[in-house]
C-alpha positions as CSV (number, residue, x, y, z in Angstrom):
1,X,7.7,-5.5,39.1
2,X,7.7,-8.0,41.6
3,X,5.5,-10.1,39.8
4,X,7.2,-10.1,37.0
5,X,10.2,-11.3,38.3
6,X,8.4,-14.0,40.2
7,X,7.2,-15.1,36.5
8,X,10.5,-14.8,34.3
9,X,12.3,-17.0,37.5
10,X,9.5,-19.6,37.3
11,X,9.6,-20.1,33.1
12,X,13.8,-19.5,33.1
13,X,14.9,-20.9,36.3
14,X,16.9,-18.3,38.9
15,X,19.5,-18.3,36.8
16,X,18.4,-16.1,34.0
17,X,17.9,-16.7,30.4
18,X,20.5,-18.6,29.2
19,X,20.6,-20.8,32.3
20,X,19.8,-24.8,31.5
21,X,16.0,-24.3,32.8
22,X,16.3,-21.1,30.5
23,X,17.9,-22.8,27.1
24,X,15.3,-25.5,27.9
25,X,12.4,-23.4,27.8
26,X,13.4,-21.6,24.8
27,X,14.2,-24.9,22.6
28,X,11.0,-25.6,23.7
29,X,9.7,-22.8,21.8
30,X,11.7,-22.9,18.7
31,X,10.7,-26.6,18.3
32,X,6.7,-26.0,18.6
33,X,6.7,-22.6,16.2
34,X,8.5,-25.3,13.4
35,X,6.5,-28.5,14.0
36,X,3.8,-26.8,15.2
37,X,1.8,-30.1,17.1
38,X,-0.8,-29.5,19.5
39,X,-1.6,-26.6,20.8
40,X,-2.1,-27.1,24.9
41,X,2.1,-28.1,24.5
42,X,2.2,-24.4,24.4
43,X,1.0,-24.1,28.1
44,X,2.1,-27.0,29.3
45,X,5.8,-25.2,28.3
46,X,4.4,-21.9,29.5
47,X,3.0,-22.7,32.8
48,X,5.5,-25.4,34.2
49,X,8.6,-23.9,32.5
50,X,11.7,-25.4,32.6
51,X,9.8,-28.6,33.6
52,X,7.2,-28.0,30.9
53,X,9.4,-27.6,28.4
54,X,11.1,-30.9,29.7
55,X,8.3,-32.6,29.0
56,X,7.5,-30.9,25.7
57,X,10.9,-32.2,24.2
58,X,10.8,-35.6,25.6
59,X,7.3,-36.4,23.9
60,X,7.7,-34.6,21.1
61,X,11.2,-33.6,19.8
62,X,12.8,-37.1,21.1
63,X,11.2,-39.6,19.4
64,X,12.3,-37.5,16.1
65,X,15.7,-38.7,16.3
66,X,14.2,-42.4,16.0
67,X,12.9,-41.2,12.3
68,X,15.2,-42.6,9.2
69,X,15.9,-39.6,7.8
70,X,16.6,-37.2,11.0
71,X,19.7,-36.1,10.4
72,X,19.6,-35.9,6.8
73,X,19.3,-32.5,6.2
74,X,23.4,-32.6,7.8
75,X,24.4,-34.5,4.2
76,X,22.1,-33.0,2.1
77,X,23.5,-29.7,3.2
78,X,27.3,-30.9,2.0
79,X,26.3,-32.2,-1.2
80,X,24.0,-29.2,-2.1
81,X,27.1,-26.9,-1.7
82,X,29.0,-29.7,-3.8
83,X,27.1,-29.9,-6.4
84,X,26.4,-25.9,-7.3
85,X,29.7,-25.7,-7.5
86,X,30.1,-28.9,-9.8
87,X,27.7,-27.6,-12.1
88,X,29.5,-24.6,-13.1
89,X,32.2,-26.8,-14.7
90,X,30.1,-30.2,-15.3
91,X,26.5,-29.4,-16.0
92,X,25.6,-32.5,-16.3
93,X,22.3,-34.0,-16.4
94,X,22.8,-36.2,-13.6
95,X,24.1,-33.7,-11.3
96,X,21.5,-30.9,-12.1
97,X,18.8,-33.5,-11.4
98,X,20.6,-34.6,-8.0
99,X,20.7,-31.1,-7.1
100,X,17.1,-30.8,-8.0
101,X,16.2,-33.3,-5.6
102,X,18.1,-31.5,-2.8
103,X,16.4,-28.2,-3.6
104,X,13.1,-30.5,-3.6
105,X,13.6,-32.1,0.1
106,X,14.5,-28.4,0.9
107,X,11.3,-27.0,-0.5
108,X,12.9,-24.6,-2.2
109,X,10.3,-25.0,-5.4
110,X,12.0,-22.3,-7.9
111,X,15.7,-23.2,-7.6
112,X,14.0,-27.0,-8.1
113,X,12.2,-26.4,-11.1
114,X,15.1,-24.7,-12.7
115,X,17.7,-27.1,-12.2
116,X,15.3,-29.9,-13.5
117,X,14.9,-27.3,-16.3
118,X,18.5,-27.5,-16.8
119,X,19.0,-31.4,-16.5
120,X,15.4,-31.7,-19.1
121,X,17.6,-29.6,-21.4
122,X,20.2,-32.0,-21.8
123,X,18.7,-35.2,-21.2
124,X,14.5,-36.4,-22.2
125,X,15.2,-40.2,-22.3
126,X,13.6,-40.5,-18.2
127,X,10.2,-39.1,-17.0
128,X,11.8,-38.8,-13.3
129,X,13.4,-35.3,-14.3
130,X,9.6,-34.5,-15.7
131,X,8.1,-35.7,-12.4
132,X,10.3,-34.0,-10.2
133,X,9.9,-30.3,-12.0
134,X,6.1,-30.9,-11.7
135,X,6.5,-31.6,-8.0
136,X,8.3,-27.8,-8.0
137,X,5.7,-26.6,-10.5
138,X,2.5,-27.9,-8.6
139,X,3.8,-26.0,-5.2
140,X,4.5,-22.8,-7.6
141,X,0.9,-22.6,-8.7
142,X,2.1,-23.1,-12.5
143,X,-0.7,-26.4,-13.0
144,X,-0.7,-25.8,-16.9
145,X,3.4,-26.7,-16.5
146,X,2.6,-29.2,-14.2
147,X,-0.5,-30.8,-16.1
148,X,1.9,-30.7,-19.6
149,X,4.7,-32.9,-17.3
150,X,2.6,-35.2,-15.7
151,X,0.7,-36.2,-18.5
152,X,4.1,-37.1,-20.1
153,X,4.7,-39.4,-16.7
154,X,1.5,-40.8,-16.5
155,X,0.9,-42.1,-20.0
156,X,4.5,-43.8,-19.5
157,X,4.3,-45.6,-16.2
158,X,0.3,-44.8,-14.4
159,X,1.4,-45.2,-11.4
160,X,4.7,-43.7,-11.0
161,X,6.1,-42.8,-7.5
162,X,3.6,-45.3,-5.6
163,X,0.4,-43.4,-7.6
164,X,1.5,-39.7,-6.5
165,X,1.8,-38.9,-9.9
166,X,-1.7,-39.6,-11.1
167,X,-3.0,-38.2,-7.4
168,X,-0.6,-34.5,-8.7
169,X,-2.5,-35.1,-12.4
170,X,-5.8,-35.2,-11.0
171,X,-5.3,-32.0,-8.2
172,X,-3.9,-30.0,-11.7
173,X,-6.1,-31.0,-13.9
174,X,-8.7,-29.3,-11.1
175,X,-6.9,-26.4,-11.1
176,X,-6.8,-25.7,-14.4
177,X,-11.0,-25.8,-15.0
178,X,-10.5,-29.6,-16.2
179,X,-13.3,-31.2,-13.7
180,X,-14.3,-33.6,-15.4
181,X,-10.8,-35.7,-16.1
182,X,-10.1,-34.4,-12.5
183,X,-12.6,-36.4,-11.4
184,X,-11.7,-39.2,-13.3
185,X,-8.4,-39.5,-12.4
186,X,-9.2,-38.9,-8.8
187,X,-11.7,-41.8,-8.8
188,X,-8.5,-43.8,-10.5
189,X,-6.1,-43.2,-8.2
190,X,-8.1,-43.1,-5.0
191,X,-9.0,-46.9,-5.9
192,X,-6.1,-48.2,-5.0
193,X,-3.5,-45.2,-3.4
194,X,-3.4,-44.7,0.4
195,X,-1.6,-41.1,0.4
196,X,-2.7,-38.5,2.6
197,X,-2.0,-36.3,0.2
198,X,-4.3,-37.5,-3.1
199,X,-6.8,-38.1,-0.5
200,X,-7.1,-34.7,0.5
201,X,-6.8,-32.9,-2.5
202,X,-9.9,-35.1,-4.2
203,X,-12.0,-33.9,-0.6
204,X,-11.0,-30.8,-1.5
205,X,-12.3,-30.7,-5.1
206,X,-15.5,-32.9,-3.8
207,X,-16.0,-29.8,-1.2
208,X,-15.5,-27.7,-4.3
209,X,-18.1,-29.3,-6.5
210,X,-20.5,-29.4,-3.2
211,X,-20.3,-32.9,-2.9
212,X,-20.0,-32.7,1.0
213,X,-20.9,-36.3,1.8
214,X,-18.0,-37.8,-0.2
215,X,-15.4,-34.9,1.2
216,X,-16.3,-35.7,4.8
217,X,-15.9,-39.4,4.2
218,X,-12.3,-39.1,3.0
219,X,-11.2,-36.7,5.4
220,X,-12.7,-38.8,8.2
221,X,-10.8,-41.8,7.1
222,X,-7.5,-39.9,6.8
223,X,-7.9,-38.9,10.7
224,X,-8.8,-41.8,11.2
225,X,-5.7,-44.1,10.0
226,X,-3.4,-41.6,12.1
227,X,-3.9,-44.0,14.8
228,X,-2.2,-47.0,13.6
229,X,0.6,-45.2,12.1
230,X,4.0,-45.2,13.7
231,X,5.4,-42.5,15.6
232,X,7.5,-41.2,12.5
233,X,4.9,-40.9,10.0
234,X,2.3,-39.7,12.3
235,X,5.2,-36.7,12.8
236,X,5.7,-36.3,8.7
237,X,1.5,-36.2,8.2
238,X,1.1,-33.7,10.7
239,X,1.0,-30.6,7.7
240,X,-1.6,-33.1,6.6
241,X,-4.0,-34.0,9.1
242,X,-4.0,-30.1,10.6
243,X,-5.4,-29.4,7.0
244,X,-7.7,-31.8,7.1
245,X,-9.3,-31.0,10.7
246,X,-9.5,-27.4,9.0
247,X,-11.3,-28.5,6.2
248,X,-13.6,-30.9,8.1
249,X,-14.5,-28.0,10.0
250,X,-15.6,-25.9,7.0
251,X,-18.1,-28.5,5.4
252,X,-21.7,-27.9,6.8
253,X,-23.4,-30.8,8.9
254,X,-25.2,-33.6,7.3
């Protein structure tokens, strides 16, 4: 029982949970189960407590608020709420499509792909509504949707949305059996597009068609620009290059 004390005063601080040490420790915690960065933070926070955890949100949580778009999520918030209301009177095509977006930055995929449903219905003179549902249609899993939509953006403008829409062609044309214009438009867009994102997907399809070498080429050289990115980005990649190490890992040795 001792002990245990001993251990709850050393990660909390003597004066209980909810004492400074205490809220430290815990925001800490909160902040590595959402960003989830690497994993010997976690002891580091567990060991040295209050000090740990310190530590943990100078390195890691602080230099966040440096990032552009920190405290977006405050705004976007508001006008969310603004506009579900707006489009019960006004459905407009504008303002389902600027809800969209919202729903999109919020990964909320279904309420996206039916409000860019909505503003489609009303309005097919721009392929940005088209682009944005397949966005919401790709994380879904409904790639014949998405494949119908991005075809649509990418006979009109090739390299829409700095080439993500020919790099979200190529990963849906994979998943829906079509491996050979997969590869084609993979080999297209991978010329000349520097996404993490396009670049993992086409090592994930090479991996798929056994073609190791090429996979672990791509993957290495998406670890490998981590280093010259700044601080911000490296933060915003992180989904990306966790995937990656966990796909490098899979592919046998040469």
């Amino acid at each position: 029982m001792t002990e245990r004390v001993g251990t709850i005063g050393l990660m909390f601080g003597f004066g209980g949970l909810f004492s400074i040490g205490g809220i430290l420790v815990i925001a800490a915690l909160v902040h590595f189960v959402r960003k989830r960065p690497d994993f010997f933070w976690i002891w580091v926070i567990l060991f040295l407590g209050p000090l740990g955890a310190l530590i943990y949100l100078a390195v890691e949580a602080l230099p966040e608020l440096t990032d552009p778009g920190a405290f977006r999520f405050v705004q976007r918030g508001s006008r969310r709420k603004e506009l579900e209301a707006a489009v019960v009177d006004n459905p407009s095509a504008g303002n389902y499509e600027e809800l969209g977006q919202i729903y999109l930055d919020e990964e909320k995929w279904a309420k996206a792909k039916d409000a860019y449903d909505h503003a489609i219905s009303a309005r097919t003179d721009s392929i940005d509504p088209f682009y944005r549902r397949a966005v919401a249609e790709t994380e879904l899993g409904q790639f014949d949707a998405a494949v119908a939509d991005l075809e649509r953006v990418v006979r009109e403008d090739p390299k829409y949305d700095f080439q993500r829409a020919p790099g979200l062609l190529a990963y849906a044309y994979w998943k829906t059996g079509q491996n050979e214009r997969a590869t084609q438009m993979f080999e297209a867009a991978t010329q000349t597009s520097t996404l993490t994102e396009t670049q993992y997907h086409y090592a994930e399809f090479l991996a798929s068609q056994g073609r190791n070498a090429g996979a672990k080429k791509l993957l290495d050289g998406i670890l490998a620009k981590r280093h010259n990115m700044p601080g911000f980005q490296k933060r915003r990649e992180r989904p990306w290059f966790r995937r990656t190490e966990a796909l490098r890992k899979t592919l046998p040795a040469a």
